[in-house]
Every structure is written in structure tokens, then in C-alpha cells.
FILUM-500503 format. One record per residue (C-alpha): residue number from 1; residue in three letters; x negated, y negated, z negated. Coordinates in steps of 0.02 Angstrom, whole numbers, plus 50000, padded with zeros to 5 digits. Layout:
FILUM-500503
+-----+-----+-------+-------+-------+
:   k :   r :    xx :    yy :    zz :
+-----+-----+-------+-------+-------+
: NUM : ALA :     X :     Y :     Z :
...
+-----+-----+-------+-------+-------+
This chain:
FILUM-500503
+-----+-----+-------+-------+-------+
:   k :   r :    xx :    yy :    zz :
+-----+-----+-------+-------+-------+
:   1 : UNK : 50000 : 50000 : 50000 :
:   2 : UNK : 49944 : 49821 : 49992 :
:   3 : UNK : 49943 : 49704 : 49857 :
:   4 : UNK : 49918 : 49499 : 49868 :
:   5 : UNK : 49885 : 49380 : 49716 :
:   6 : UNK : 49890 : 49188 : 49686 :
:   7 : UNK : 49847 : 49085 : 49562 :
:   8 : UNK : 49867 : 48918 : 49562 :
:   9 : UNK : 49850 : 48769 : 49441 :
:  10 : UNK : 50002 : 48669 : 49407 :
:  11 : UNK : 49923 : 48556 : 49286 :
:  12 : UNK : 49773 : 48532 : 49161 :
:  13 : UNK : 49873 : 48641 : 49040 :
:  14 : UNK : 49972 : 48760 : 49145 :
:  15 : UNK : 49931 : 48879 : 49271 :
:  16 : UNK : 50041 : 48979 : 49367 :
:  17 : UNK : 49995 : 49177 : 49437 :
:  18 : UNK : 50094 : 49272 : 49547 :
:  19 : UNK : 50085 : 49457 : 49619 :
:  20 : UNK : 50180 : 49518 : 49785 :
:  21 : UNK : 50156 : 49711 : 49826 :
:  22 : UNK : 50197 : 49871 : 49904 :
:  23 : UNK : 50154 : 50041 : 49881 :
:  24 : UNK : 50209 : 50195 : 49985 :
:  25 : UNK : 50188 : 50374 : 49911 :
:  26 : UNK : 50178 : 50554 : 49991 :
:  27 : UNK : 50183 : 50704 : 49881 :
:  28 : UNK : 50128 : 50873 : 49925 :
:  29 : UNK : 50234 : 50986 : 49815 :
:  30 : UNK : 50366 : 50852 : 49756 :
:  31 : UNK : 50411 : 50802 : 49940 :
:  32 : UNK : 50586 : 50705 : 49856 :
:  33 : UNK : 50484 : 50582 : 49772 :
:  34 : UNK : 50414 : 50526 : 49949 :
:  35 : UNK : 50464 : 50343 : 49966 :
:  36 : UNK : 50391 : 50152 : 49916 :
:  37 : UNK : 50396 : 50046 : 49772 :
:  38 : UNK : 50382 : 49856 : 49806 :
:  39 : UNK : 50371 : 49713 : 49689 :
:  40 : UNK : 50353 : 49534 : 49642 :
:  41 : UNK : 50306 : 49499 : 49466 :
:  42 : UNK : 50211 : 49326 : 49392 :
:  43 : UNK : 50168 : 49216 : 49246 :
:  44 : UNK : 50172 : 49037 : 49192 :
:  45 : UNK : 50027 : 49009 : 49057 :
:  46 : UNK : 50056 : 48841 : 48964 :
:  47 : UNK : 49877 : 48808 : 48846 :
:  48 : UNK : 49922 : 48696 : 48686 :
:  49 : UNK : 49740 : 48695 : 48660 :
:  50 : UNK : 49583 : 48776 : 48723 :
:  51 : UNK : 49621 : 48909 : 48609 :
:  52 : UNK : 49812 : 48950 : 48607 :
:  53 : UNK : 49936 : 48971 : 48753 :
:  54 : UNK : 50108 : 49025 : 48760 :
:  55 : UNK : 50165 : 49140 : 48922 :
:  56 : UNK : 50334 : 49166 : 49034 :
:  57 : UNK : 50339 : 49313 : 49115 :
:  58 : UNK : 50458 : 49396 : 49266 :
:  59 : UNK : 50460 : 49490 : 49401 :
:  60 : UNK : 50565 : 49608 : 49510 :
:  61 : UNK : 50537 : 49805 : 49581 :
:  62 : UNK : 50648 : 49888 : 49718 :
:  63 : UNK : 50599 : 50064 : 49733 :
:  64 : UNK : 50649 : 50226 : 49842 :
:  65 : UNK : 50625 : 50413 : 49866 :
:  66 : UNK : 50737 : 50539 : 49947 :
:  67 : UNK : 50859 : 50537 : 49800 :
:  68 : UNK : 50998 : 50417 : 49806 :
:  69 : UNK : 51006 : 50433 : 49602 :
:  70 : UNK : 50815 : 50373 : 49587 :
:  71 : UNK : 50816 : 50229 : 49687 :
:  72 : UNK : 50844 : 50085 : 49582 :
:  73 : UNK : 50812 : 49896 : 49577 :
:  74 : UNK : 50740 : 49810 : 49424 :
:  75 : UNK : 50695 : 49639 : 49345 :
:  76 : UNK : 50594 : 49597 : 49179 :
:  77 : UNK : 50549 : 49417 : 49089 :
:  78 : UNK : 50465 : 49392 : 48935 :
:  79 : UNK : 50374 : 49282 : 48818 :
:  80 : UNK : 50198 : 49290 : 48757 :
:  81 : UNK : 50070 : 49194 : 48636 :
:  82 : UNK : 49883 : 49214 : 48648 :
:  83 : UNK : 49768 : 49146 : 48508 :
:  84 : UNK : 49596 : 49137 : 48454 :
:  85 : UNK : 49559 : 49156 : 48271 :
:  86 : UNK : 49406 : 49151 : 48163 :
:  87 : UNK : 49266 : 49266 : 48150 :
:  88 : UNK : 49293 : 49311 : 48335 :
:  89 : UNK : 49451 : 49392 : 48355 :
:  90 : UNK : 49582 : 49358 : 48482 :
:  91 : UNK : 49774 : 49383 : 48480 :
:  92 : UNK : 49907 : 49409 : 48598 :
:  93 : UNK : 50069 : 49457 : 48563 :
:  94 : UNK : 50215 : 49456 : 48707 :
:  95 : UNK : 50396 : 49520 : 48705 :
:  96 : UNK : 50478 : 49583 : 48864 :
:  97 : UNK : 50642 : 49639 : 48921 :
:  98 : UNK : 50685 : 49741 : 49076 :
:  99 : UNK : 50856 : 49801 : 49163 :
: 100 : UNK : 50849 : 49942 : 49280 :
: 101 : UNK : 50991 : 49986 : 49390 :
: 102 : UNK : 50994 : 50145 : 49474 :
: 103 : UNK : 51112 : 50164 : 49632 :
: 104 : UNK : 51153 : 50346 : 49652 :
: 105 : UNK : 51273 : 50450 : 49543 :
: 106 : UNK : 51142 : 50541 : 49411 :
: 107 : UNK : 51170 : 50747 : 49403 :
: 108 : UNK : 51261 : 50802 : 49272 :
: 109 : UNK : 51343 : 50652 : 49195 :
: 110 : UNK : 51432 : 50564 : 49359 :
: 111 : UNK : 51406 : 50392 : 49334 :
: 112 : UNK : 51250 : 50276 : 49406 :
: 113 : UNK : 51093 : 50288 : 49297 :
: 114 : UNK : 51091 : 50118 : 49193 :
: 115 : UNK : 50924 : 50069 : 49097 :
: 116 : UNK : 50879 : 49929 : 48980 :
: 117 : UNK : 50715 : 49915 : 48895 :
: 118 : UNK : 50616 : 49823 : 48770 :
: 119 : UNK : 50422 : 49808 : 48748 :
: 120 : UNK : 50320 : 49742 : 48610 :
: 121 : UNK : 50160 : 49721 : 48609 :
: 122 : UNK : 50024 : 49687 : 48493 :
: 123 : UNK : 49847 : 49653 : 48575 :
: 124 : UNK : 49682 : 49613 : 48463 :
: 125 : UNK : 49493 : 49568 : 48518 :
: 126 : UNK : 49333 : 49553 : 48440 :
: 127 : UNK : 49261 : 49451 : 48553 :
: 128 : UNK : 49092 : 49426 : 48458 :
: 129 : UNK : 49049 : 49632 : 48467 :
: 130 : UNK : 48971 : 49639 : 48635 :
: 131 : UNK : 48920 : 49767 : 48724 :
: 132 : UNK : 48848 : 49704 : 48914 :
: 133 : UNK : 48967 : 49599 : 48925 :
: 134 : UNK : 49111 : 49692 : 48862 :
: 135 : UNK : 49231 : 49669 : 48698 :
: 136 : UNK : 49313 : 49810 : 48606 :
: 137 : UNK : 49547 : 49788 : 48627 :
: 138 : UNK : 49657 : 49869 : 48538 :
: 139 : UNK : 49824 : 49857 : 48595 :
: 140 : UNK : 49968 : 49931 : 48530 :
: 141 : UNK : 50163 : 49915 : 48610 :
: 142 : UNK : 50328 : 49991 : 48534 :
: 143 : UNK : 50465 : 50034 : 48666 :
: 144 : UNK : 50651 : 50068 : 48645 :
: 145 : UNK : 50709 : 50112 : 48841 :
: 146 : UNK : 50932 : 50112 : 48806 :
: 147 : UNK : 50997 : 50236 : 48962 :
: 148 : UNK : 51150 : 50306 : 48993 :
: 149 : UNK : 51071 : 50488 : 49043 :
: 150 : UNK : 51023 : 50558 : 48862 :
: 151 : UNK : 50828 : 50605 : 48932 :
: 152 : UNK : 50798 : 50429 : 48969 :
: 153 : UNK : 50839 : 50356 : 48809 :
: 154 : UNK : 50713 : 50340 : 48685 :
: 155 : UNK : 50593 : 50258 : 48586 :
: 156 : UNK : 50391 : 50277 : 48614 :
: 157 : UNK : 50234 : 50220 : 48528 :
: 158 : UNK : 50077 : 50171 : 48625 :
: 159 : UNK : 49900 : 50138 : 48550 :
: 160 : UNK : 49755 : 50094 : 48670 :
: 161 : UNK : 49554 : 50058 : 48625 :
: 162 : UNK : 49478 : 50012 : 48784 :
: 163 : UNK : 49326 : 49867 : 48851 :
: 164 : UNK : 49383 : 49684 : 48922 :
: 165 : UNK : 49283 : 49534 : 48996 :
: 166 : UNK : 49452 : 49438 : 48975 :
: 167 : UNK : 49481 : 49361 : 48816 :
+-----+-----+-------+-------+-------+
């Protein structure tokens, strides 16, 4: 697929990045999953200071596959806060909220596959332990997905450790 991204200053204090993409996918043994997922999804940062900025988030996904009762349209938009705080850590905490809509009658339960989710997440740097360039994240995001098909409702707990030059 291809993928295109723009950033673009809208002021001192706020800068505006926006993604536009599409990807197609081919399966060898699960041929109904064959299809394309495209996108649009962006930001707004707005920086109170060289060390905090607040975040609006949205975007859109229209995907497809062979099954009428997978392909689904979706939208998300959100909120976010980034900080840096003494003795080199970093914050960033963001909220987000996302409706899928699913257009084919789901097996079993014969009515359309209806999704709404919320993500928090948690996100914490120590930007002064350095390794080459690189600062130890830990991020950590609770998600309650609300469906109509019993499978697809649930709640999840993610916990990530990984390496970032952004911060």
C-alpha cells in the first residue's frame, strides 16, 4: 500500500500532522480476509510552553475483505497532554474514543456488528538514561471495546517497554 504524511505549522505554538493511506492485503490460507484498509487520521498539537502541549486527535478507516459482515467504516478523536517533569521524565497521557460500524449482518446473532471503544493511555520517559541516543518508554493503555457480538466485547490491558528518540 502507500502511505503520505504532512506536517505543517499553523503557528509558533501549534502544529498540525496529518496521515492519508492505503493498504491492500492477500492471504494465502485465509483467502476471505483478502481486501484493503484505507485511512485518514491526524493531530493538532497546541504547546503552552516548551515543555507541555495539549493534543486533538481524529481520523477515519474504511476497510474490506470478502465478507460483507467485516467490512466496516470507523472514526476516532481524542485528547492528549504531554509534559516534561523533573529529573528527566516525560509524560503523556491521551484519551480516545472510536465507533466502528460494521455493514453486513454478523453470523449467529442477525443484526449488523456495532463497536464502540475507549483507550487510555499512560506513557512515561526517562529521557536522561541514554543509551546511543535512545530513552527507555513505558507505556501502558486500558481498553473497554462495547460490541454487540459477545466475542468482541471486552476489556484488555496493554503494557509496553520499548526505545524512543521522541520525547
Amino acid at each position: 500500500g502507500g502511505r503520505g504524511q504532512l506536517g505543517l505549522r499553523l503557528s509558533r505554538q501549534t502544529i498540525l500532522s496529518k496521515t492519508l493511506g492505503c493498504n491492500w492485503t492477500t492471504f494465502e490460507t485465509a483467502t476471505h480476509l483478502d481486501g484493503y484498509a484505507c485511512y485518514g487520521a491526524g493531530y493538532i498539537n497546541h504547546y503552552l510552553s516548551n515543555q507541555v502541549y495539549i493534543r486533538a486527535l481524529g481520523g477515519l478507516h474504511h476497510e474490506r475483505t470478502s465478507l460483507k459482515h467485516l467490512d466496516h467504516l470507523a472514526w476516532h478523536v481524542g485528547t492528549g497532554l504531554y509534559m516534561d517533569l523533573p529529573f528527566g521524565f516525560s509524560i503523556y497521557t491521551q484519551a480516545k474514543y472510536e465507533m466502528r460500524e460494521f455493514e453486513g449482518v454478523f453470523p449467529g446473532i442477525n443484526e449488523r456488528r456495532d463497536d464502540k471503544r475507549i483507550d487510555l493511555t499512560g506513557t512515561l520517559t526517562k529521557r536522561d538514561w541514554n543509551w546511543m541516543g535512545f530513552a527507555p518508554k513505558f507505556e501502558y493503555t486500558y481498553t473497554r471495546n462495547l460490541s454487540n457480538v459477545p466475542f468482541y466485547d471486552y476489556n484488555a490491558h496493554t503494557g509496553n517497554v520499548t526505545l524512543t528518540k521522541q520525547f
